[in-house]
C-alpha positions in Angstrom: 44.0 -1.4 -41.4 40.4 -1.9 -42.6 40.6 -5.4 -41.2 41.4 -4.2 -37.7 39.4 -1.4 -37.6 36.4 -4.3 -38.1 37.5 -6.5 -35.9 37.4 -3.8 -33.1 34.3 -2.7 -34.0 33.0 -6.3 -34.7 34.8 -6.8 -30.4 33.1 -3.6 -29.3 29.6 -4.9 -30.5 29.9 -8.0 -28.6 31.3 -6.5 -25.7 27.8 -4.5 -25.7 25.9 -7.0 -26.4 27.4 -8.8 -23.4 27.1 -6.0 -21.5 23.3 -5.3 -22.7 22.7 -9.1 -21.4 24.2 -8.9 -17.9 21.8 -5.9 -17.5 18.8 -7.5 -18.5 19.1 -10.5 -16.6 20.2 -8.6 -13.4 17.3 -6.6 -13.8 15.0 -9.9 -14.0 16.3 -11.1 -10.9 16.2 -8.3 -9.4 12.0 -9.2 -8.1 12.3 -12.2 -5.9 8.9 -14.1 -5.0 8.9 -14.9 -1.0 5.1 -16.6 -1.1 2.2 -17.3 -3.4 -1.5 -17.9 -2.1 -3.0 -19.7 -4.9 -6.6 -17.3 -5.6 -6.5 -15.6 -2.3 -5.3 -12.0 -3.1 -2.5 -10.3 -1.1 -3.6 -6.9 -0.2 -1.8 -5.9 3.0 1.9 -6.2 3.1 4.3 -5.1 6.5 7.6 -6.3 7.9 8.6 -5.8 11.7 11.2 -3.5 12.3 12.9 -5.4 14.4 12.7 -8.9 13.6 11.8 -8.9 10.1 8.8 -10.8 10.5 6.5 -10.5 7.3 2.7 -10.6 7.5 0.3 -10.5 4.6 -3.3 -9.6 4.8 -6.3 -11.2 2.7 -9.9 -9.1 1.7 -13.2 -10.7 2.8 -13.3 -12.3 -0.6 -14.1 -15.8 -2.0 -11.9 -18.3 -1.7 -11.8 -17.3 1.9 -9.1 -18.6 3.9 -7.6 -16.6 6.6 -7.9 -12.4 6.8 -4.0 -11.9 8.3 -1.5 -14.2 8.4 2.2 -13.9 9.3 4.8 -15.4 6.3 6.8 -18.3 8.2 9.3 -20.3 5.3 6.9 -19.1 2.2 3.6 -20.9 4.6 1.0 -18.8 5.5 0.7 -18.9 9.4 -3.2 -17.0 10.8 -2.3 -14.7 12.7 -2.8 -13.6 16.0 -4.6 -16.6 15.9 -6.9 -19.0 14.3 -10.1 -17.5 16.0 -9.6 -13.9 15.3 -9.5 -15.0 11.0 -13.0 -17.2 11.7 -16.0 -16.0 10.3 -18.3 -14.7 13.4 -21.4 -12.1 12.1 -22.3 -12.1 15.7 -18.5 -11.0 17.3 -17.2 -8.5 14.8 -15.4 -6.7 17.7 -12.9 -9.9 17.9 -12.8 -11.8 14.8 -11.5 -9.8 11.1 -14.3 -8.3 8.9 -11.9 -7.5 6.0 -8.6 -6.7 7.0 -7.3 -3.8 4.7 -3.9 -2.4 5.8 -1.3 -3.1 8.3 1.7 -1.2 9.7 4.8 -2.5 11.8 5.6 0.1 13.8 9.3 0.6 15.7 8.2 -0.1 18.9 7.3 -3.7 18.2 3.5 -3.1 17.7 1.4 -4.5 14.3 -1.3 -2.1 13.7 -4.3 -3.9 11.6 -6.9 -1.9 10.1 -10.1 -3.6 9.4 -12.1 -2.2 7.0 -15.7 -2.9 5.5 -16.9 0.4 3.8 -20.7 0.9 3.4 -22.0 -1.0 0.4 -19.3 -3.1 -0.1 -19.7 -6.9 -0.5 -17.2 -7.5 2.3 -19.5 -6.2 4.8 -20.9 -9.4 6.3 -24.4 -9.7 8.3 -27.5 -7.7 7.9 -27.4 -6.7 4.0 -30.2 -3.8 5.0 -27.4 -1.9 6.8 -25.7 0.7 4.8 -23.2 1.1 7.5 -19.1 -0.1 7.2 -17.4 -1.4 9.6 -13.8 0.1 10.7 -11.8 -0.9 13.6 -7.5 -0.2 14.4 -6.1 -3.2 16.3 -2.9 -3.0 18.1 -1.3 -6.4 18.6 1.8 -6.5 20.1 4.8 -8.4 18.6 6.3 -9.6 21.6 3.7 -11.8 22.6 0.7 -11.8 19.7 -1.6 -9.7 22.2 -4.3 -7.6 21.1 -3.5 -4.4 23.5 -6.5 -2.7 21.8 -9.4 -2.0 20.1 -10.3 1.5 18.1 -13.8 2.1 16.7 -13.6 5.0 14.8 -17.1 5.8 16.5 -16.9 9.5 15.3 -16.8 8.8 12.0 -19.6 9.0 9.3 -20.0 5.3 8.5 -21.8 5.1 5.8 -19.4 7.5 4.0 -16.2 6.7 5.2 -13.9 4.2 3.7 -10.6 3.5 5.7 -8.1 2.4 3.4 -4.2 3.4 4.5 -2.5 3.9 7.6 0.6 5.3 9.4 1.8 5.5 13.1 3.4 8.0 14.6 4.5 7.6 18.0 6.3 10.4 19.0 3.0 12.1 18.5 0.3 9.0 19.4 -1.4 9.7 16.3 -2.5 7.4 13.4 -2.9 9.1 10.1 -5.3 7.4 7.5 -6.5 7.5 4.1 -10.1 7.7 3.4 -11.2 7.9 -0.2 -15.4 7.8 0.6 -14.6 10.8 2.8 -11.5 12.7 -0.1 -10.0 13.2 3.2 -6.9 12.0 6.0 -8.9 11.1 9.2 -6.1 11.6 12.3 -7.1 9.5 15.1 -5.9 10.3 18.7 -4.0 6.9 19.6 -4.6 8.4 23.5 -8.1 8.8 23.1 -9.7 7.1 20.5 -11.0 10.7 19.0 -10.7 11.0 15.5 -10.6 14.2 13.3 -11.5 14.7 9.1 -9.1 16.7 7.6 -8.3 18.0 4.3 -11.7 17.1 3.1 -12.4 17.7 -0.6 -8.8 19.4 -0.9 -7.5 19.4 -4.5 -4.4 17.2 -2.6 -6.7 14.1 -1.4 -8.6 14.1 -4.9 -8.9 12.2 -7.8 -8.7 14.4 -10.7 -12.1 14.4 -12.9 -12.0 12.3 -16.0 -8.9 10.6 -15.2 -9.1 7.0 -16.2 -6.6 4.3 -15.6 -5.0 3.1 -18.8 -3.4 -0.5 -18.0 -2.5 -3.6 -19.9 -4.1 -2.1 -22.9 -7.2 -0.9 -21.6 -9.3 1.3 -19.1 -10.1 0.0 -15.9 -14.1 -0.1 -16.3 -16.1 -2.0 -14.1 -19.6 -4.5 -15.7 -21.6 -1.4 -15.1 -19.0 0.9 -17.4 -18.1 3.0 -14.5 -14.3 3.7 -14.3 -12.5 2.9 -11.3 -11.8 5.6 -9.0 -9.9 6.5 -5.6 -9.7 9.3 -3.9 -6.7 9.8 -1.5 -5.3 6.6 -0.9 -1.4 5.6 -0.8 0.4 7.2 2.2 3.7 7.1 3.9 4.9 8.3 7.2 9.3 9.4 7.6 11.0 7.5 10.0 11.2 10.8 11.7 7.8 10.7 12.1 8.2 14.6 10.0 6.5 14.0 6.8 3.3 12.6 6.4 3.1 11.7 2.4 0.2 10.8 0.3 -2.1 11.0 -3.3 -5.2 9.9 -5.2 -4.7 7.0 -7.5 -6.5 8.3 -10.2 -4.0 11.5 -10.5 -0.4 11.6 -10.8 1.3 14.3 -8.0 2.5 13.1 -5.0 2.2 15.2 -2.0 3.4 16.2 1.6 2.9 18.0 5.1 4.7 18.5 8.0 3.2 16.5 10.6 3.3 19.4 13.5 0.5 20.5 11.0 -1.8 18.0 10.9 -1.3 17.5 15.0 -2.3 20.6 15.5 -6.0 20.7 16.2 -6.4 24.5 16.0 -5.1 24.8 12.6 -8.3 24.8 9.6 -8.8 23.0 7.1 -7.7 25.8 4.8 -4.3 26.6 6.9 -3.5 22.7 6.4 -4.3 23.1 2.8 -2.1 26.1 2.4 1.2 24.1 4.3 0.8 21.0 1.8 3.8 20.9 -0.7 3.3 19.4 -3.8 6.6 16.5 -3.7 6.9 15.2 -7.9 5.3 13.9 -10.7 4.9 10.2 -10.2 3.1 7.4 -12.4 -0.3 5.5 -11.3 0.5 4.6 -8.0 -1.4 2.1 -5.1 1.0 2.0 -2.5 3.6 3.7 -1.1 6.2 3.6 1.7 9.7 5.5 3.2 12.9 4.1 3.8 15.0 5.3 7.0 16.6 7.7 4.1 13.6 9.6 3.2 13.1 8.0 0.0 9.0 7.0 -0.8 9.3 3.9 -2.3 5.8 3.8 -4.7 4.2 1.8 -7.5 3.9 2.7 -10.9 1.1 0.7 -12.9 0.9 1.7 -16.1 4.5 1.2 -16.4 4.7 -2.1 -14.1 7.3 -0.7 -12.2 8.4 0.7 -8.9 9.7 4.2 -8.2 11.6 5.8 -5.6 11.1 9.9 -5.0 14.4 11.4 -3.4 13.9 14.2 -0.3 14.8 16.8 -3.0 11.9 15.5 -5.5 13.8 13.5 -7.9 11.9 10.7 -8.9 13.9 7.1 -9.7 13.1 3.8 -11.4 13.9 1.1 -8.7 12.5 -2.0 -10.9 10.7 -2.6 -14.1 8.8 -6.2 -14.1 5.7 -7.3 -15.7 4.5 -9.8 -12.7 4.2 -6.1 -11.3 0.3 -5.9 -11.8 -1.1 -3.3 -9.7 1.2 -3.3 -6.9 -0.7 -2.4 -3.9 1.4 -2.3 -0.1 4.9 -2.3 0.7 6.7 -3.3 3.8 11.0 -3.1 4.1 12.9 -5.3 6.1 16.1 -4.8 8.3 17.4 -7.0 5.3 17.9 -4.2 2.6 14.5 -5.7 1.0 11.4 -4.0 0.1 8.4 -6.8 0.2 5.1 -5.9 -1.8 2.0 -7.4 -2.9 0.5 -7.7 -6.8 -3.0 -7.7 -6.3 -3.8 -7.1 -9.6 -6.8 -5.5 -9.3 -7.5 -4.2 -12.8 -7.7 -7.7 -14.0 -10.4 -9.6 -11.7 -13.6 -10.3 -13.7 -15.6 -6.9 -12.4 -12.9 -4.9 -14.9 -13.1 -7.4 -18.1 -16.8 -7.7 -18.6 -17.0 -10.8 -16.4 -13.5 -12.3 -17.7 -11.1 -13.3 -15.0 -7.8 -12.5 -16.6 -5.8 -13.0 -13.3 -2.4 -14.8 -13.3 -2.6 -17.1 -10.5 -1.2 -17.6 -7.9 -1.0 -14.1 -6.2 2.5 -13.7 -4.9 4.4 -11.5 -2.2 7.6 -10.7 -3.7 10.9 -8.7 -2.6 13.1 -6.5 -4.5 16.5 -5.1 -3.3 16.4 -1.4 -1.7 19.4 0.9 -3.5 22.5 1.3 -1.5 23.5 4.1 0.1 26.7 4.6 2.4 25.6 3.1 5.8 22.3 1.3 4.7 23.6 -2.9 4.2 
């Protein structure tokens, strides 16, 4: 009896251990690289609705090589074209300063933003002007047109720092995140005005003294000054009825009804008091929302990404450690969600000159959770 009693127990152990394995290595493929870049950083990540094209977009930073590019068979193809990624001081208004952000929208549009806050070393020309550079392009997908141009003239330039963006349609609005200004700028898509909202609210703030904590260490630049952002990650519903969104350096994730923020009679204190406070989330750069609801979101200090639920409840999608700061999402009609790794907390400004990056930067994919009706 004591024999068999062992060699069940002995059966059940392996059986586990089996079982334990077959975990583990699903879980490690479960992050599949689509492209690597070598030292040019991914920052920008989107996939068309429709076609599941994938474009990547590059910062204004040595080694420069192209600003957006579209992902055809792992190559990197500039996009719209090869003279819109050139250089040009002299024709900002049609070539890339420092492309931040994009968005695929579901009426076959890529939405770029360009970005060059005040001060930054992307800003390229006269070093004496303190001014940044912002414009939204709208290129269309069916035939790689730039259908127009938006300048964010109303905007305080040399405090503003575009980072995010979302675009809503039904209402011709883009929503954007602005850390310089601790505030979501909604531009008029109609005509090109542009209002600052939630300015300074506890929502779109970074809470004081919080310090990232990540691969051992806080993120402090050569000068010892911690890195900090303001509101910065956002996501839009398929709906177009949520508008979602949070500081990196605090750890709530947050909502309002869009009707709200189109509503240009409404204060800055009636918006404040119709913003809901979603979950508790991790460290997170990016974030995005699935035709379900569900905000897809990174979680840094735990190299991972997390999925919040309508009803708040937050879920670990997939645990990696090539997950170093991931930083914008895109999905595909493929059941994928595509990110980026920029890993900014390990270029040399955050390790005392050190480059402690793991080249190359790569795009990868990970596989969205079923649901009844989704692939």
């Amino acid at each position: 009896m004591l024999v068999f009693i062992v060699l069940i127990s002995m059966k059940r152990t392996i059986l586990s251990m089996i079982l334990s394995a077959s975990i583990v290595a699903a879980n490690a493929q479960q992050l599949i690289e689509v492209a690597q870049f070598g030292k040019n950083q991914p920052i920008g990540v989107t996939v068309a609705p429709k076609s599941n094209r994938l474009f990547v977009s590059f910062p204004h930073t040595e080694p420069y090589l192209y600003g957006l590019t579209e992902i055809v068979n792992g190559q990197r193809v500039p996009f719209p074209n090869e003279e819109w990624n050139k250089v040009d001081t002299a024709q900002t208004e049609t070539h890339f300063v420092n492309v931040q952000d994009l968005y695929a929208d579901n009426m076959n549009n890529l939405w770029v933003l360009d970005s060059a806050p005040g001060g930054s070393a992307a800003v390229i020309g006269d070093n004496k002007k303190k001014e940044g550079r912002f414009k939204l392009i709208k290129i269309s997908l069916d035939d790689n047109k730039v259908q127009r141009i938006y300048d964010f003239d109303d905007l305080p330039k040399s405090e503003s720092a575009l980072n995010d963006m979302c675009i809503d349609n039904s209402k011709q609005l883009a929503y954007l995140s602005d850390p310089g200004l601790k505030a979501i700028v909604v531009l008029d898509l109609n005509t090109g005005k542009s209002r600052i909202v939630l300015r300074n609210d506890k929502s779109t703030l970074a809470t004081p003294g919080f310090k990232l904590h990540l691969d051992g260490k806080d993120v402090v630049d050569d000068s010892g000054k911690p890195f900090v952002s303001n509101v910065n990650g956002i996501a839009l519903t398929h709906d177009n009825k949520w508008f979602y969104f949070r500081a990196i350096n605090q750890t709530k994730l947050y909502r309002i009804a869009t009707e709200y923020l189109a509503n240009i009679t409404l204060s800055d204190a009636d918006l404040s008091s119709k913003v809901e406070t979603v979950a508790e989330t991790g460290v997170c750069h990016g974030m995005i929302a699935d035709s379900r609801g569900y905000i897809y979101l990174s979680n840094s200090v735990d190299k991972s990404i997390q999925y919040v639920k309508p009803n708040g409840e937050v879920k670990t999608m997939v645990t990696d450690s090539r997950l170093i700061w991931p930083d914008s999402f895109g999905i595909g009609n493929d059941g994928y969600l595509y990110l980026s790794a920029s890993q900014m907390n390990r270029l040399p400004k955050y390790n005392n000159g050190k480059n402690m990056v793991s080249y190359p930067f790569r795009v990868y994919k990970v596989k969205l959770p079923k649901w009844q009706g989704w692939y």
